[in-house]
Predicted model as a PDB file, atoms N, CA, C, CB and O in Angstrom, pLDDT in the B-factor column:
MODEL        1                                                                  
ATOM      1  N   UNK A   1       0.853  -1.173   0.000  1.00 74.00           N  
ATOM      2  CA  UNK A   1       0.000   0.000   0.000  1.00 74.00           C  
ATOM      3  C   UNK A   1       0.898   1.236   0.000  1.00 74.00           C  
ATOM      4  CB  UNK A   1      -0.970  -0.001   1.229  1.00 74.00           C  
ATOM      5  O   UNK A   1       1.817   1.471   0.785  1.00 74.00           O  
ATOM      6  N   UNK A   2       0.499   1.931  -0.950  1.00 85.00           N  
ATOM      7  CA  UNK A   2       1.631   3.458  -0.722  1.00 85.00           C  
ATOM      8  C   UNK A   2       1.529   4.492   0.412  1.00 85.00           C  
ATOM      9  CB  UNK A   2       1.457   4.528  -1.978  1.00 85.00           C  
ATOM     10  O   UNK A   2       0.350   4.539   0.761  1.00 85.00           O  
ATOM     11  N   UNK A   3       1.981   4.996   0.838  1.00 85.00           N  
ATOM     12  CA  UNK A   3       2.131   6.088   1.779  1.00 85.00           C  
ATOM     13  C   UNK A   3       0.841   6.945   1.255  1.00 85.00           C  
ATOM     14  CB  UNK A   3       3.718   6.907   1.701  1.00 85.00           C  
ATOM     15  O   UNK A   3      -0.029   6.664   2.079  1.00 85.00           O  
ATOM     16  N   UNK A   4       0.497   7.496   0.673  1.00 89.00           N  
ATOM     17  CA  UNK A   4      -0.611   8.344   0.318  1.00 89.00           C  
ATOM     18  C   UNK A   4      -1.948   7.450   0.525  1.00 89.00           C  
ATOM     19  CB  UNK A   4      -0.435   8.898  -1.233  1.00 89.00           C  
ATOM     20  O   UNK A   4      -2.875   8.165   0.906  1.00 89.00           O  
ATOM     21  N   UNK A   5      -2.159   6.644   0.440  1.00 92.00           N  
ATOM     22  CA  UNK A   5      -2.874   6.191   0.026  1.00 92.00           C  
ATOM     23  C   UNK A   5      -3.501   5.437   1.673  1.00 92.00           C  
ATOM     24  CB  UNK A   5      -2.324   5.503  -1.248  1.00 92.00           C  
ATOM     25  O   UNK A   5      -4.690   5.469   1.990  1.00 92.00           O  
ATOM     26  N   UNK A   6      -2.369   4.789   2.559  1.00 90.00           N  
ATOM     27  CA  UNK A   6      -2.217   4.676   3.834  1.00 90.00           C  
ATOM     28  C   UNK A   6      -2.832   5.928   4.521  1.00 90.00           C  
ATOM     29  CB  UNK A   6      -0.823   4.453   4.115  1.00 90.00           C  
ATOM     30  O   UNK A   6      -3.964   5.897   5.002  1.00 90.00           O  
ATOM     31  N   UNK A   7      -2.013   7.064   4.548  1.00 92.00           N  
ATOM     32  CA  UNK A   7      -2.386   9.008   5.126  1.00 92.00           C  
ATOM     33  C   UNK A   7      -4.536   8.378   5.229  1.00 92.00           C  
ATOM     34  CB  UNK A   7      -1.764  11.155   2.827  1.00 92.00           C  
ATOM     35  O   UNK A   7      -5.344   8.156   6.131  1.00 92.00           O  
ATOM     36  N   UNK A   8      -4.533   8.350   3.629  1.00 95.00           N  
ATOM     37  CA  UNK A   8      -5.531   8.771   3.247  1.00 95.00           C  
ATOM     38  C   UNK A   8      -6.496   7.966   3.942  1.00 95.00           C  
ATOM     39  CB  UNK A   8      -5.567   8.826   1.950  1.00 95.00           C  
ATOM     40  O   UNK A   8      -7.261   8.468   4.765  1.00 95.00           O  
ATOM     41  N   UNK A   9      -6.501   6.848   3.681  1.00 95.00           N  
ATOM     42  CA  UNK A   9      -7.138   5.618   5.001  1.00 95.00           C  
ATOM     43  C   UNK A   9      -7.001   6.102   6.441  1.00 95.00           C  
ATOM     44  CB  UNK A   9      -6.169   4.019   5.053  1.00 95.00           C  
ATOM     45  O   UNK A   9      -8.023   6.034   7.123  1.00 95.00           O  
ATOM     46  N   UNK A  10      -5.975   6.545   6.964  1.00 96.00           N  
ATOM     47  CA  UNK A  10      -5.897   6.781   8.433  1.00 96.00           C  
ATOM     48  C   UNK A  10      -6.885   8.162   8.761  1.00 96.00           C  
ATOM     49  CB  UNK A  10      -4.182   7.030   8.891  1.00 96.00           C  
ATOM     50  O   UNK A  10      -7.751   8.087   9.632  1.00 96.00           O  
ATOM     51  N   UNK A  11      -6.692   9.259   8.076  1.00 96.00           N  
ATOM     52  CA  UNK A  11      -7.841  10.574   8.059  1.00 96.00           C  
ATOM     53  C   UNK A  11      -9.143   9.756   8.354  1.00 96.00           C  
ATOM     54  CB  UNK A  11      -8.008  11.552   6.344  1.00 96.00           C  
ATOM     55  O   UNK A  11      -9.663   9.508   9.442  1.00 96.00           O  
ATOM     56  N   UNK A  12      -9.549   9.386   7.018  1.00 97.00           N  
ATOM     57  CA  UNK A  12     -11.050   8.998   6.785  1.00 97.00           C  
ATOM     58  C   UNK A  12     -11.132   7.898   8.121  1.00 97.00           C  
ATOM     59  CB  UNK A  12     -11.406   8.192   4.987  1.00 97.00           C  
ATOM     60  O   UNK A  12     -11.961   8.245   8.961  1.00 97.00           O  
ATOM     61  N   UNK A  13     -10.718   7.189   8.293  1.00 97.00           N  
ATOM     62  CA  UNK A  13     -11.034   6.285   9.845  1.00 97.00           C  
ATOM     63  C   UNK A  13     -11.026   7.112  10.787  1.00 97.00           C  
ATOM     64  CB  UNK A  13      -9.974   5.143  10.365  1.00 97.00           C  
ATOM     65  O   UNK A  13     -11.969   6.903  11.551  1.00 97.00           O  
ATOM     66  N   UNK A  14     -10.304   8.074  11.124  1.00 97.00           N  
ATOM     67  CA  UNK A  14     -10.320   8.966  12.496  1.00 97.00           C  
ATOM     68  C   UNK A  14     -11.606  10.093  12.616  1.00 97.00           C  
ATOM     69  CB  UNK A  14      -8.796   9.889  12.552  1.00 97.00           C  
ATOM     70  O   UNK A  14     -12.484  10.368  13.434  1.00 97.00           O  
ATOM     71  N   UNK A  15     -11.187  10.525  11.391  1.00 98.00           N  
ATOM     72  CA  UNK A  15     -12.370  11.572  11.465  1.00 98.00           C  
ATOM     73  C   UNK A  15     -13.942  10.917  11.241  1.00 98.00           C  
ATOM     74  CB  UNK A  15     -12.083  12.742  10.216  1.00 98.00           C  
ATOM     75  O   UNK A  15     -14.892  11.285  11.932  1.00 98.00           O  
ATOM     76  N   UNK A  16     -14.050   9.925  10.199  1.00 97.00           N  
ATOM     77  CA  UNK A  16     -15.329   8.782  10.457  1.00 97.00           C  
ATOM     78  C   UNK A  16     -15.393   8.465  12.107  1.00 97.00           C  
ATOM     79  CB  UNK A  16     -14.969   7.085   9.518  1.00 97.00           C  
ATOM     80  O   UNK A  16     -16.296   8.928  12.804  1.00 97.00           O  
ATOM     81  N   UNK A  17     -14.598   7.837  12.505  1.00 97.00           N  
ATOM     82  CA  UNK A  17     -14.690   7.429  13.511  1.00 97.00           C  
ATOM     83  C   UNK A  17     -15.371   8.458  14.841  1.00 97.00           C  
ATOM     84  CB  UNK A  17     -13.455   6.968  13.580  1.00 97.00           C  
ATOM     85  O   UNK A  17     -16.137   8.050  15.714  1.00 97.00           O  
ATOM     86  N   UNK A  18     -15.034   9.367  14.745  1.00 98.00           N  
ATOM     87  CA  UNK A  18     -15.181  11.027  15.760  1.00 98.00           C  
ATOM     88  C   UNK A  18     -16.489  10.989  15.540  1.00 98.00           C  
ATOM     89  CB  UNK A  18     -14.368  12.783  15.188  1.00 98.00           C  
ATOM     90  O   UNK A  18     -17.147  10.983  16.581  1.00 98.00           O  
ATOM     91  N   UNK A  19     -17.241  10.955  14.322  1.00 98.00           N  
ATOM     92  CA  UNK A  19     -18.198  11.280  13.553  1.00 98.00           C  
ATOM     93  C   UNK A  19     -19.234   9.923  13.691  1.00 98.00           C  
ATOM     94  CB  UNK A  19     -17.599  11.657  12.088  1.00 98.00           C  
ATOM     95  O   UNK A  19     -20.373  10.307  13.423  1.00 98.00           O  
ATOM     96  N   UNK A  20     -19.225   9.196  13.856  1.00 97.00           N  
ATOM     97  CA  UNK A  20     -19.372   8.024  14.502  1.00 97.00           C  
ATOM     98  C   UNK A  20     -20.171   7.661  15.880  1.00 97.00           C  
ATOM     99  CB  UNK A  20     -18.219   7.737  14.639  1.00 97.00           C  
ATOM    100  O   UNK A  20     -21.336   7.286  16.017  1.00 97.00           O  
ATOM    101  N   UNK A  21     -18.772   7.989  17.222  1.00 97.00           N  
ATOM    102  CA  UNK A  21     -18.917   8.310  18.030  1.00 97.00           C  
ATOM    103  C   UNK A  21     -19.601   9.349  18.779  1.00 97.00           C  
ATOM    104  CB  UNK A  21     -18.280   8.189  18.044  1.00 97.00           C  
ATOM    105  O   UNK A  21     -20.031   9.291  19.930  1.00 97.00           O  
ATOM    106  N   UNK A  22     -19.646  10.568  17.727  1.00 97.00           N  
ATOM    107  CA  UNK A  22     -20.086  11.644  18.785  1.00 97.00           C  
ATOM    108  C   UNK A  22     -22.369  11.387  18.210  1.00 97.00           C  
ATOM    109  CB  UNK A  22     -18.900  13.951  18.199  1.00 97.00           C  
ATOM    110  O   UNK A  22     -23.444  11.712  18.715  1.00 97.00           O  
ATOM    111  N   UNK A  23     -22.023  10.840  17.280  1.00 97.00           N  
ATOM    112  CA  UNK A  23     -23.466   9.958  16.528  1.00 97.00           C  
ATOM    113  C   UNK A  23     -24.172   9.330  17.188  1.00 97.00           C  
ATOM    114  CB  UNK A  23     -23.289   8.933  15.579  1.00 97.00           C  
ATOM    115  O   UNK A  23     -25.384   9.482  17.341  1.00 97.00           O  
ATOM    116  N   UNK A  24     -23.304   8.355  17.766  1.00 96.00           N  
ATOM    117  CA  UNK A  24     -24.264   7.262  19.179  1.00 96.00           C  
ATOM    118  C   UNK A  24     -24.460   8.002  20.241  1.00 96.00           C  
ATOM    119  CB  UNK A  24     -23.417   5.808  19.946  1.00 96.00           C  
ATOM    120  O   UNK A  24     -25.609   7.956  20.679  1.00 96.00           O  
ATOM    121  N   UNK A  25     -23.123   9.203  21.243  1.00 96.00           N  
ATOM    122  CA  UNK A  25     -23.506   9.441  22.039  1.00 96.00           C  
ATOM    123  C   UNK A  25     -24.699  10.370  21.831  1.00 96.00           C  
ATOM    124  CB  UNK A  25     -22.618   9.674  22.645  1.00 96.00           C  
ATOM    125  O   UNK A  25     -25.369  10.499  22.856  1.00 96.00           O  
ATOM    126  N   UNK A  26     -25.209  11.161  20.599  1.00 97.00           N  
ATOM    127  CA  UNK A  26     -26.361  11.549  20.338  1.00 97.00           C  
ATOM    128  C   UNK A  26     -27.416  10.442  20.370  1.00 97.00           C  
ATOM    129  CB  UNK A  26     -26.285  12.186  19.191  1.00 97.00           C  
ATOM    130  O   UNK A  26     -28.502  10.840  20.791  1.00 97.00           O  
ATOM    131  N   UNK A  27     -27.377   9.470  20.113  1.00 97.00           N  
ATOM    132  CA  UNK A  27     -28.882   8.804  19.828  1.00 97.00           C  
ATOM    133  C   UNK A  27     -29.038   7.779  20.851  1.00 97.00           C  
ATOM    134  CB  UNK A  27     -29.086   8.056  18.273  1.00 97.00           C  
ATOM    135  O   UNK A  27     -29.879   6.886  20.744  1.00 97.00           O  
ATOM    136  N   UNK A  28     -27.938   7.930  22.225  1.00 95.00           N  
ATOM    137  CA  UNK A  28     -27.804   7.006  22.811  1.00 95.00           C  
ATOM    138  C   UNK A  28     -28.921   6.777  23.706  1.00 95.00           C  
ATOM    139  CB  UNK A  28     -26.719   7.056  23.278  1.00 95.00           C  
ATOM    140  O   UNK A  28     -29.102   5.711  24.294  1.00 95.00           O  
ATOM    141  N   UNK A  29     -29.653   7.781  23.798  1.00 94.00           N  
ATOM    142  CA  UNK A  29     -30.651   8.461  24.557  1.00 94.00           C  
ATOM    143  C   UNK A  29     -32.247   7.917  23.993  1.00 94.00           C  
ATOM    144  CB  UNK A  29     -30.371  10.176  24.344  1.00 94.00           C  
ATOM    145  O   UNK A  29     -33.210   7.460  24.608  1.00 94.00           O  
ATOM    146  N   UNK A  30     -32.080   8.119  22.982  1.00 95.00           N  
ATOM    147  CA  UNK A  30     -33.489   7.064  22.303  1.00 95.00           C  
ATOM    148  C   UNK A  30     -33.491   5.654  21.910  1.00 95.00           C  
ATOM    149  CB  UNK A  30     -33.972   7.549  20.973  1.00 95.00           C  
ATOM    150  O   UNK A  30     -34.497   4.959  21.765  1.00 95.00           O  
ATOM    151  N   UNK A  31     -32.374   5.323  21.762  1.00 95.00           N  
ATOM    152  CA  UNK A  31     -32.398   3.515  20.957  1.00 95.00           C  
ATOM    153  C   UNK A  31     -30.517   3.539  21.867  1.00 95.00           C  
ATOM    154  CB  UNK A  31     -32.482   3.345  18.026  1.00 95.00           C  
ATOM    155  O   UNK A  31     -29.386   3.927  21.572  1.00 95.00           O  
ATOM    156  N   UNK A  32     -30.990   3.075  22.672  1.00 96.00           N  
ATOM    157  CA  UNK A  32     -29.528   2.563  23.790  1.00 96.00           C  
ATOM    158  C   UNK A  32     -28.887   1.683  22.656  1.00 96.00           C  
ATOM    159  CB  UNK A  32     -29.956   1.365  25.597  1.00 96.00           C  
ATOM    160  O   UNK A  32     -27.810   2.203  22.366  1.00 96.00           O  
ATOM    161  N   UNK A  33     -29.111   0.575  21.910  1.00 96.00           N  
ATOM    162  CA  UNK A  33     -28.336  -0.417  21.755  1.00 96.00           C  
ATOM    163  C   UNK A  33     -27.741   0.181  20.078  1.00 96.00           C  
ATOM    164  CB  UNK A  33     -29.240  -2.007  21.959  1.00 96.00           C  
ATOM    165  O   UNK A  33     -26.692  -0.230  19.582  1.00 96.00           O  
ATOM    166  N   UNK A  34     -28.649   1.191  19.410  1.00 96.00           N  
ATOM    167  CA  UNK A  34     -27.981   1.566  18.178  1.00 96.00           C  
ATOM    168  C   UNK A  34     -26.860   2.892  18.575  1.00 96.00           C  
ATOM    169  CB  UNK A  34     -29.246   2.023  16.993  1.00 96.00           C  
ATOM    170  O   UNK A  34     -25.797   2.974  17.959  1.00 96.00           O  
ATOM    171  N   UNK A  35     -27.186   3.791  19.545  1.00 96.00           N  
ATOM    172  CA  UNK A  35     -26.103   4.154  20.119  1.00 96.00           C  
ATOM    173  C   UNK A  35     -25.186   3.535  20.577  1.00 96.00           C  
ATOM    174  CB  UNK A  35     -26.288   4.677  20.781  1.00 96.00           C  
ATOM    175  O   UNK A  35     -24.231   4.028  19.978  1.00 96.00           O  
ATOM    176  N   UNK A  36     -24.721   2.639  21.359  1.00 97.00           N  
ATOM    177  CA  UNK A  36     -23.863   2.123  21.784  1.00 97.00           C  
ATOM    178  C   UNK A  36     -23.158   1.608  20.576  1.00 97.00           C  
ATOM    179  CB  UNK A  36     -24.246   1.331  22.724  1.00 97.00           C  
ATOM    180  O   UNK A  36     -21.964   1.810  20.354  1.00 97.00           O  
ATOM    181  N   UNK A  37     -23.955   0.937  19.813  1.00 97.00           N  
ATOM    182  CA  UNK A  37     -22.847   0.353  18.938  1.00 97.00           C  
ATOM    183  C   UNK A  37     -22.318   1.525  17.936  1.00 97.00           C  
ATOM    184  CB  UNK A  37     -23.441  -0.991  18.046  1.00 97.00           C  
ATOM    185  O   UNK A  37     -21.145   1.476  17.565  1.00 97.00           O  
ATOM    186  N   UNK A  38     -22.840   2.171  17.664  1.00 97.00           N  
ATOM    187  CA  UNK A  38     -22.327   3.171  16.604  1.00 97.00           C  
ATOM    188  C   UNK A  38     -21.450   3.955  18.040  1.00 97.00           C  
ATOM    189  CB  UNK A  38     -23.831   4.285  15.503  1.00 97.00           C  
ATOM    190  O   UNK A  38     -20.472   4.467  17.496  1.00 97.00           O  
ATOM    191  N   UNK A  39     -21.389   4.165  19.065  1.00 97.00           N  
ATOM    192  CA  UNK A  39     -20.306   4.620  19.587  1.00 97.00           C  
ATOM    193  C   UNK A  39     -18.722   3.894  20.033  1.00 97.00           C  
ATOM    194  CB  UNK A  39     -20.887   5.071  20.520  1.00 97.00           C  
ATOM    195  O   UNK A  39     -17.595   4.381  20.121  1.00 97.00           O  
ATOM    196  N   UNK A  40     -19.303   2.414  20.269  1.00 97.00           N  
ATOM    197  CA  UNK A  40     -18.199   1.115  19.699  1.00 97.00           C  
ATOM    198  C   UNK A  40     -17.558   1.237  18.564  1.00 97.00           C  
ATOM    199  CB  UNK A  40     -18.818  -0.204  19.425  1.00 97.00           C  
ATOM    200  O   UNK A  40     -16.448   1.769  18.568  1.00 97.00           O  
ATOM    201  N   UNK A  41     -18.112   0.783  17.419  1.00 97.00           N  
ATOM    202  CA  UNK A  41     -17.834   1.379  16.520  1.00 97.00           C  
ATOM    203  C   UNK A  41     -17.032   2.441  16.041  1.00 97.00           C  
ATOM    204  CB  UNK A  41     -18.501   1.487  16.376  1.00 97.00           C  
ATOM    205  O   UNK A  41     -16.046   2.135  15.370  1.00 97.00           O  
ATOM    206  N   UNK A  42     -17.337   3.940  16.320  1.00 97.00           N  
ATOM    207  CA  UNK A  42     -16.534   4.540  16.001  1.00 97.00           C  
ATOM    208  C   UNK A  42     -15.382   4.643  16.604  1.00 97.00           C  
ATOM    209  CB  UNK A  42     -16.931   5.322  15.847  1.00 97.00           C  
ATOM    210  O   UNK A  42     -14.395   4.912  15.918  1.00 97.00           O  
ATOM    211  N   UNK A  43     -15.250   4.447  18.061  1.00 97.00           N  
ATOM    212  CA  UNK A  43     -13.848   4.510  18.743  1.00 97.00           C  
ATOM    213  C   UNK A  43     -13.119   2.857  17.725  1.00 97.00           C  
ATOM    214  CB  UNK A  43     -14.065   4.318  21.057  1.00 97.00           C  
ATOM    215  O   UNK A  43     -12.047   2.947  17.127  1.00 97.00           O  
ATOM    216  N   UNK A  44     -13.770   1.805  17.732  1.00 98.00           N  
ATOM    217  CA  UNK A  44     -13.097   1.159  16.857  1.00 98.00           C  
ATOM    218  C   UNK A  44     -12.258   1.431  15.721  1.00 98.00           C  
ATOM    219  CB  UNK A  44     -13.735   0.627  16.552  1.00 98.00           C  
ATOM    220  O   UNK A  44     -11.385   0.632  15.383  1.00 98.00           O  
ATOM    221  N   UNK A  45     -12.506   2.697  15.004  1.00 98.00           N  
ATOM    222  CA  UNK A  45     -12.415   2.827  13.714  1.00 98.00           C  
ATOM    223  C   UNK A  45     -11.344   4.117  14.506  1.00 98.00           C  
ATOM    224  CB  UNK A  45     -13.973   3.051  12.565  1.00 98.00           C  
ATOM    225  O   UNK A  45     -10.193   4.036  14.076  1.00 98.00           O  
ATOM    226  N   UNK A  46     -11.492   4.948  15.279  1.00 98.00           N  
ATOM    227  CA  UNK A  46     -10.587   6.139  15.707  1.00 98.00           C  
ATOM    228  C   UNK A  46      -9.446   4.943  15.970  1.00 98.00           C  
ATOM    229  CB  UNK A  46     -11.171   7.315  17.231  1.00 98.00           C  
ATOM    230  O   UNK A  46      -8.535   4.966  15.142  1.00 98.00           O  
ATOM    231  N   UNK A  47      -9.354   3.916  16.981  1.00 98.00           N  
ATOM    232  CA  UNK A  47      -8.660   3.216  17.333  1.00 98.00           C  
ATOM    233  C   UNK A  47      -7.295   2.623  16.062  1.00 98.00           C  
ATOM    234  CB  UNK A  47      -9.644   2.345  17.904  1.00 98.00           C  
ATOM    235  O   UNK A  47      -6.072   2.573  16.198  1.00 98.00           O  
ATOM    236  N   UNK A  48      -8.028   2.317  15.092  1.00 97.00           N  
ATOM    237  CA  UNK A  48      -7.076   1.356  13.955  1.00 97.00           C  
ATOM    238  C   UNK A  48      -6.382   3.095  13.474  1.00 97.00           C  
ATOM    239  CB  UNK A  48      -8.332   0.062  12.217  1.00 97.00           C  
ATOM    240  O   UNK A  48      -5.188   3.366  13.345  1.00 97.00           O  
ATOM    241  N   UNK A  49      -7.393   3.909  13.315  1.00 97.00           N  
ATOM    242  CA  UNK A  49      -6.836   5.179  12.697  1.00 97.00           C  
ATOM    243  C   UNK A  49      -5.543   5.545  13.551  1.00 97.00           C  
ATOM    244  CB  UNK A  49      -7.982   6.445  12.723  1.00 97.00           C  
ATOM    245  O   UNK A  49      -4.591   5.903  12.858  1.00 97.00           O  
ATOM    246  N   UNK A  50      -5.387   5.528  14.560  1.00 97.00           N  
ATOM    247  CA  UNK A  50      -4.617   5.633  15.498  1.00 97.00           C  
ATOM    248  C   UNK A  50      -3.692   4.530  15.498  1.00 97.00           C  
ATOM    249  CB  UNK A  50      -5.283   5.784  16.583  1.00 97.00           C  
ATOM    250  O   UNK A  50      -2.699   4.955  16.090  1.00 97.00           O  
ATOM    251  N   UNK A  51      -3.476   3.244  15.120  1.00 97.00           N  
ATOM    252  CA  UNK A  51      -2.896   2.654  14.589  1.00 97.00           C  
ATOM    253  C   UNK A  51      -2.280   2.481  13.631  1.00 97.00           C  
ATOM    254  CB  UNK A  51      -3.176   2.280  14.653  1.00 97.00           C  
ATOM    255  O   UNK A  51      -1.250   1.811  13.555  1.00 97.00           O  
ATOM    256  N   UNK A  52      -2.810   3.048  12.782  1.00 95.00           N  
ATOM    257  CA  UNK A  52      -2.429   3.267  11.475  1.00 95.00           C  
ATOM    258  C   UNK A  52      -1.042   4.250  11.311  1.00 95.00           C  
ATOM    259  CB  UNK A  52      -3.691   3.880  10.780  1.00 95.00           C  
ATOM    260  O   UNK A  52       0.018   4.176  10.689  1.00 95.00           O  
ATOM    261  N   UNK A  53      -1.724   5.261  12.290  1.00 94.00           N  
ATOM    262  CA  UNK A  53      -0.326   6.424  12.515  1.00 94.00           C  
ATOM    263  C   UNK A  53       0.604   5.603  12.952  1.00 94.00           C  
ATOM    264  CB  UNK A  53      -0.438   7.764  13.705  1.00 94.00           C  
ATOM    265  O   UNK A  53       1.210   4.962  12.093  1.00 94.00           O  
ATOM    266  N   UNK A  54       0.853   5.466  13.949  1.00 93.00           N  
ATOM    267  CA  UNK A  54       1.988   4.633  14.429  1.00 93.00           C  
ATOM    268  C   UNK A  54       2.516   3.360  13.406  1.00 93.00           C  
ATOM    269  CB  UNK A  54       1.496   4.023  15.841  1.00 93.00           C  
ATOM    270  O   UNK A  54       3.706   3.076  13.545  1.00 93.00           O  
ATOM    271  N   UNK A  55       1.777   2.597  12.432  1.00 92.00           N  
ATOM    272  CA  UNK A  55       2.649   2.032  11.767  1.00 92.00           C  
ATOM    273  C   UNK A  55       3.227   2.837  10.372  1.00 92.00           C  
ATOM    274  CB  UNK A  55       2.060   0.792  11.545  1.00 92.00           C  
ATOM    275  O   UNK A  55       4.031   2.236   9.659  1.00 92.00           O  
ATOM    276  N   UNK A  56       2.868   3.963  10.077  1.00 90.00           N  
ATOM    277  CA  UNK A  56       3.657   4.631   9.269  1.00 90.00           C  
ATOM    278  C   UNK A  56       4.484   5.226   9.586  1.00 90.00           C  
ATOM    279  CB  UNK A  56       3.255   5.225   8.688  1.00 90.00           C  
ATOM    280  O   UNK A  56       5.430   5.524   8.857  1.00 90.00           O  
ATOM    281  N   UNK A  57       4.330   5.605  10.929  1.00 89.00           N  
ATOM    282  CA  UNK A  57       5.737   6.097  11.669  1.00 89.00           C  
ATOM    283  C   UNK A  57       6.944   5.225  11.790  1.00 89.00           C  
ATOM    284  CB  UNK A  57       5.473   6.428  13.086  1.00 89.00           C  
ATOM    285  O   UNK A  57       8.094   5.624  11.971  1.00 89.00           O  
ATOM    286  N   UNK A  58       6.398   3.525  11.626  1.00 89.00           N  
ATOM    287  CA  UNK A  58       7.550   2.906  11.905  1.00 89.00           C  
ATOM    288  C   UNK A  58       7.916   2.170  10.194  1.00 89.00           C  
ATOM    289  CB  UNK A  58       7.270   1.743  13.351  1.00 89.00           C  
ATOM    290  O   UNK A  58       8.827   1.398   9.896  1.00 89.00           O  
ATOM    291  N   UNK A  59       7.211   2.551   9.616  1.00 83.00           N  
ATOM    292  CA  UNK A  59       7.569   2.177   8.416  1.00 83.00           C  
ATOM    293  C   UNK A  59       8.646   3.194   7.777  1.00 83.00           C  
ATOM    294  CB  UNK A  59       6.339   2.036   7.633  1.00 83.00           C  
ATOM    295  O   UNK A  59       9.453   2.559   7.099  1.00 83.00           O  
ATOM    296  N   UNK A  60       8.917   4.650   7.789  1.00 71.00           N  
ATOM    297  CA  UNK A  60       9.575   5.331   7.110  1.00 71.00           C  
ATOM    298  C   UNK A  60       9.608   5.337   5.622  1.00 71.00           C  
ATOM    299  CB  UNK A  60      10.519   5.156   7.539  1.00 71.00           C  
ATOM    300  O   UNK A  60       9.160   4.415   4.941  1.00 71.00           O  
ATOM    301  N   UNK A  61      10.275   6.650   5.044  1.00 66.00           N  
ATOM    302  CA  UNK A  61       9.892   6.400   3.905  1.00 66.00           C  
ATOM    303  C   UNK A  61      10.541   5.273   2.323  1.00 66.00           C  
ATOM    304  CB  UNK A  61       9.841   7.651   3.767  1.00 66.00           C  
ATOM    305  O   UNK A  61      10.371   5.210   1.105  1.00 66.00           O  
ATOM    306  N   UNK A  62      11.369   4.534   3.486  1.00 52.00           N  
ATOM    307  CA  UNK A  62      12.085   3.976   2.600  1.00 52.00           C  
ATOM    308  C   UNK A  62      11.036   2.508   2.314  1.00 52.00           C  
ATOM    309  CB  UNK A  62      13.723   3.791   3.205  1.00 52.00           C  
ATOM    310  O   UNK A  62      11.630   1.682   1.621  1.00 52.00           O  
ATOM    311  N   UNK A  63      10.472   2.336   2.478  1.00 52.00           N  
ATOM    312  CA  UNK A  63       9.198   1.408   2.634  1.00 52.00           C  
ATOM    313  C   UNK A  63       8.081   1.672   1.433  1.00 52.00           C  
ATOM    314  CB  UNK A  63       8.454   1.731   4.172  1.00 52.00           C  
ATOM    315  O   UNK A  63       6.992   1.116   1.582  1.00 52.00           O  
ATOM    316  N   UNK A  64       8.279   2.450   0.311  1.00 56.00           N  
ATOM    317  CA  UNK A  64       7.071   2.469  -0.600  1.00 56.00           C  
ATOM    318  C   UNK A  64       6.948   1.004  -1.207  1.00 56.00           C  
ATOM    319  CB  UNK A  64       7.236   3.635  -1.822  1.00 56.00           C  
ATOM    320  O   UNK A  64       7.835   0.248  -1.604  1.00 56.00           O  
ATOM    321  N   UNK A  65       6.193   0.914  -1.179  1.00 56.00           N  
ATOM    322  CA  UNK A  65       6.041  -0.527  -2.266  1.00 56.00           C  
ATOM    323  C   UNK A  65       5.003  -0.190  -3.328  1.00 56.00           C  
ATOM    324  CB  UNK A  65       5.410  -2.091  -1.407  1.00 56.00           C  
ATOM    325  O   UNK A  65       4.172   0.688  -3.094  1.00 56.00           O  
ATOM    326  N   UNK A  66       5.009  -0.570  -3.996  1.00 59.00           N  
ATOM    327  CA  UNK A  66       3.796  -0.678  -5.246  1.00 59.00           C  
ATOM    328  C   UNK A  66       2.603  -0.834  -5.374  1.00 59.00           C  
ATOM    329  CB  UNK A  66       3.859  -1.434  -5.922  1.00 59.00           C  
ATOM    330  O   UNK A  66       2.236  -1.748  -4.636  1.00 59.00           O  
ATOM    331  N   UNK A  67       1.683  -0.346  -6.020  1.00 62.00           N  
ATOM    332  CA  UNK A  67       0.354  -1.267  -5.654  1.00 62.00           C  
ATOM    333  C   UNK A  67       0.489  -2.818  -5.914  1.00 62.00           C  
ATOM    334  CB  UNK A  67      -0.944  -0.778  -6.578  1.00 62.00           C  
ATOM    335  O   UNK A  67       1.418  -3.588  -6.158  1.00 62.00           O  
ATOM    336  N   UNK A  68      -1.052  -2.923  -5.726  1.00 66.00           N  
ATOM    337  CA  UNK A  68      -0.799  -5.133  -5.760  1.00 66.00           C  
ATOM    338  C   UNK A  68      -0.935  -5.167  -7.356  1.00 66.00           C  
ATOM    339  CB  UNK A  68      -2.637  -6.607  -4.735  1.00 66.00           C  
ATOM    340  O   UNK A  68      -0.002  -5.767  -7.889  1.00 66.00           O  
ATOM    341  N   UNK A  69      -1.619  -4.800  -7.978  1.00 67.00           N  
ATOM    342  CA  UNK A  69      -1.759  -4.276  -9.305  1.00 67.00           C  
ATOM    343  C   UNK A  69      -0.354  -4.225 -10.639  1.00 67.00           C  
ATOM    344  CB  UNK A  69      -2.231  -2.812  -8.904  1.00 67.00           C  
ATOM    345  O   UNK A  69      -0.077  -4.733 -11.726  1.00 67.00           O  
ATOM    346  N   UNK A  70       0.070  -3.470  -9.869  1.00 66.00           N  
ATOM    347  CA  UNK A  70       1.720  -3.020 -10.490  1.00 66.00           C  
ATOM    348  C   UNK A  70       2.463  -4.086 -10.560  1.00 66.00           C  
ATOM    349  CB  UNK A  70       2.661  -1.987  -9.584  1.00 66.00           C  
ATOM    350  O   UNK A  70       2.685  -4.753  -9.549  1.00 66.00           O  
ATOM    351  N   UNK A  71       3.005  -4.439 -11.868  1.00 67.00           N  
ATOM    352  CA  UNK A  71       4.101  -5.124 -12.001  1.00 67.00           C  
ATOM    353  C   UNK A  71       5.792  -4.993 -11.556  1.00 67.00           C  
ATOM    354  CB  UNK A  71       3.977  -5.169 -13.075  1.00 67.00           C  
ATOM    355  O   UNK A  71       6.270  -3.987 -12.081  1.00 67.00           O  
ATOM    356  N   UNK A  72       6.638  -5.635 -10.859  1.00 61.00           N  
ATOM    357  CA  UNK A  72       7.492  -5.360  -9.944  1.00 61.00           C  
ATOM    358  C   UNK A  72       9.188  -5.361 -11.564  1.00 61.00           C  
ATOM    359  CB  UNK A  72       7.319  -6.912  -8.276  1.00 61.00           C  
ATOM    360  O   UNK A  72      10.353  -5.132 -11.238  1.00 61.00           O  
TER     361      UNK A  72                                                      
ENDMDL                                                                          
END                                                                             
């Protein structure tokens, strides 16, 4: 997976995720169990996003590889 393309996955999970979360704790109040999970959920998804950082941090940039697509 390329570095851009990684960035770009880690944004959209964190900020989904925020977006997510702050979703259930809104509706947590009328339907307990679809709140909860959409607030599971999104910390799930903040969580890998947050993961995600840290393994590009340990990847550096000497680590591009190709798509799966691309012939080597």
């Amino acid at each position: 997976m390329k570095t851009v393309r990684l960035e770009k996955l880690t944004w959209v999970l964190i900020y989904g995720g925020i977006f997510m979360a702050m979703l259930g704790l809104w509706v947590i109040d009328d339907n307990a169990a679809l709140g909860h999970s959409l607030s599971w959920g999104g910390g799930l998804a903040i969580l890998v996003g947050v993961l995600l950082i840290w393994l590009r941090s340990r990847r550096g940039d000497a680590a591009e590889l190709p798509d799966e697509g691309t012939p080597r």
